[in-house]
N, C-alpha and C positions, 0 to 999 in steps of 0.2 A: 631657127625657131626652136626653143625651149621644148624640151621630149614630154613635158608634162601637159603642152597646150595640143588642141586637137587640129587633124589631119584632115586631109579629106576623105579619110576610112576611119574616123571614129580617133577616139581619144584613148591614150594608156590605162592599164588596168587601176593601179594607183591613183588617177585624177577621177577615174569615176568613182572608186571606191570611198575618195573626198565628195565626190556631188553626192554620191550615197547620203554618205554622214551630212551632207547641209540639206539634203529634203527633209529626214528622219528629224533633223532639228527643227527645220525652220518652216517649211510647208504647211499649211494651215489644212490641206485635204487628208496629207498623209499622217500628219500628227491624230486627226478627225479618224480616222481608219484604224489605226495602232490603238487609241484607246477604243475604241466601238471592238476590237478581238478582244479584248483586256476584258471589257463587259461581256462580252460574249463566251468567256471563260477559254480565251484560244490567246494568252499573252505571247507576244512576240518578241526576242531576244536579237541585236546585232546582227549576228551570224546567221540569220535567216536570209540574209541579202548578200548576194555576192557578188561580183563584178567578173565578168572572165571575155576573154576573148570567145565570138563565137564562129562557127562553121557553116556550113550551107545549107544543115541541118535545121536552123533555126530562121526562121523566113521574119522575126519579128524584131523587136530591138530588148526584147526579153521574154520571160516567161518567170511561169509558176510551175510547181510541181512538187504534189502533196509529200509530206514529212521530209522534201528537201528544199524544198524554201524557194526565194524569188532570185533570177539571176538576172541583170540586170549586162546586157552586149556592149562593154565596152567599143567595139570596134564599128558600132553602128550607133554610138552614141557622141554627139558634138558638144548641143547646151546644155545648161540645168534645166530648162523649160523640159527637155527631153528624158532624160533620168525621170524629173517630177511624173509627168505623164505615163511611166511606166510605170513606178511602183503605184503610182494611185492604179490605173486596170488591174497589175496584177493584185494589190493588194484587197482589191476587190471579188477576183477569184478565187483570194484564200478566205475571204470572210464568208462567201458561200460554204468553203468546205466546211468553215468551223462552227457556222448555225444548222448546215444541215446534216451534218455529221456522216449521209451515205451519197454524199457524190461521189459517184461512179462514172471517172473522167474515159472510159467506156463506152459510155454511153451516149450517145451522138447527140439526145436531146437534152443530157443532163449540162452537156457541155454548150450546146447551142445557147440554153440557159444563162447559163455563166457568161459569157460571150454578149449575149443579149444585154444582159448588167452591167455588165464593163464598157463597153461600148455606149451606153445610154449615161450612165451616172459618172464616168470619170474623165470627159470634157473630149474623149477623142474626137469628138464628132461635133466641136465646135465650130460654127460658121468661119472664123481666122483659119482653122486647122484646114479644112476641105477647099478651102480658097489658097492653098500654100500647097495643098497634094493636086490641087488643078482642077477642082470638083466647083461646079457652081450654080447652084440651083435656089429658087426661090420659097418655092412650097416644100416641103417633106424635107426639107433636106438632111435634116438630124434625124431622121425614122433611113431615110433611102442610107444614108451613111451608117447608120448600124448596121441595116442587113447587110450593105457592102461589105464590111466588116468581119461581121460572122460570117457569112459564105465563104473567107480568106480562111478564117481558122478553120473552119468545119474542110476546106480542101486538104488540112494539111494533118487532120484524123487520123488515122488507118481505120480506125474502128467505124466511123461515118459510111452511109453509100457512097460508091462510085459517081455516080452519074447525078450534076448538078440541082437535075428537078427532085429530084430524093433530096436531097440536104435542103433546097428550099422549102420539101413539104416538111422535112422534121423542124425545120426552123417556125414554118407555120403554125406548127400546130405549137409552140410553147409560146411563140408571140406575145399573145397576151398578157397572159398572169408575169410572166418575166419582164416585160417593158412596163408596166404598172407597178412593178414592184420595186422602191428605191431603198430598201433597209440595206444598211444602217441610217442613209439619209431621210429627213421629212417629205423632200422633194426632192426632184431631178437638180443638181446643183448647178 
């Protein structure tokens, strides 16, 4: 098998760093996002996206992280459906940073927040997707599969409480104005 095509632990740094460059081109969400920072006065450059091998450290198939950009886990990534699906979330948790200028990824509610909007506005929690991770519900399921969601990243905090009923009350209480809120979108897309 060709070292470029992927594994069953994720693809080479090099080929995602190609699925990189074809969402950044060709994706109609993330293309939707890159200009919505641009507007936003937060332009984004290449280099803001990086491809690397990841560790045990990182429980997702990438991340954000303010003034160093989005990394994107090679080794936990297969398709371009996957890549896509990443940088739309994360790029969704840097347009937070960049309209609201004081998130404070500290703060357990400001990040529940974020979380909240990523999870809701950038398809994670589409009906295919939760049907493919083994979830299968009728009513709420795109509401139950966000807080899923968040509760994942708010465990993997430091700054967050310990104890799960604390994370769900700080997830509560921003709830609302953050699942209501779809900027840069007009709607939930």
């Amino acid at each position: 098998m060709e070292e470029a095509v992927k594994s069953l632990y994720g693809t080479t740094v090099e080929h995602c760093e190609e699925m990189i460059d074809h969402s950044l081109a060709q994706n109609i969400k993330v293309k939707f996002l890159l200009e919505s920072h641009e507007k936003a006065g937060c332009p984004i450059v290449r280099k803001f996206f990086k491809a690397v091998n990841c560790g045990e450290g990182m429980a997702a198939a990438g991340g954000y992280q303010e003034k160093k950009g989005i990394t994107v886990c090679s080794n936990r990534i297969i398709l371009q459906d996957e890549v896509d699906q990443t940088l739309i979330h994360e790029l969704i948790h840097s347009y937070d940073q960049c309209r609201a200028k004081n998130v404070d990824w500290t703060n357990c509610a400001h990040h529940a927040c974020s979380e909240i909007r990523a999870g809701n506005l950038s398809g994670d929690c589409h009906f295919k997707r939760e049907l493919l991770r083994g979830y299968f519900e009728i009513c709420k399921h795109h509401q139950s599969c966000v807080r899923r969601r968040v509760m994942k990243s708010l465990a993997l905090n430091p700054y967050c409480p310990k104890s799960a009923l604390e994370k769900e009350r700080v997830m509560d209480e921003v709830w609302d104005i953050c699942y209501k809120d779809t900027k840069p979108f007009d709607r939930v897309p």
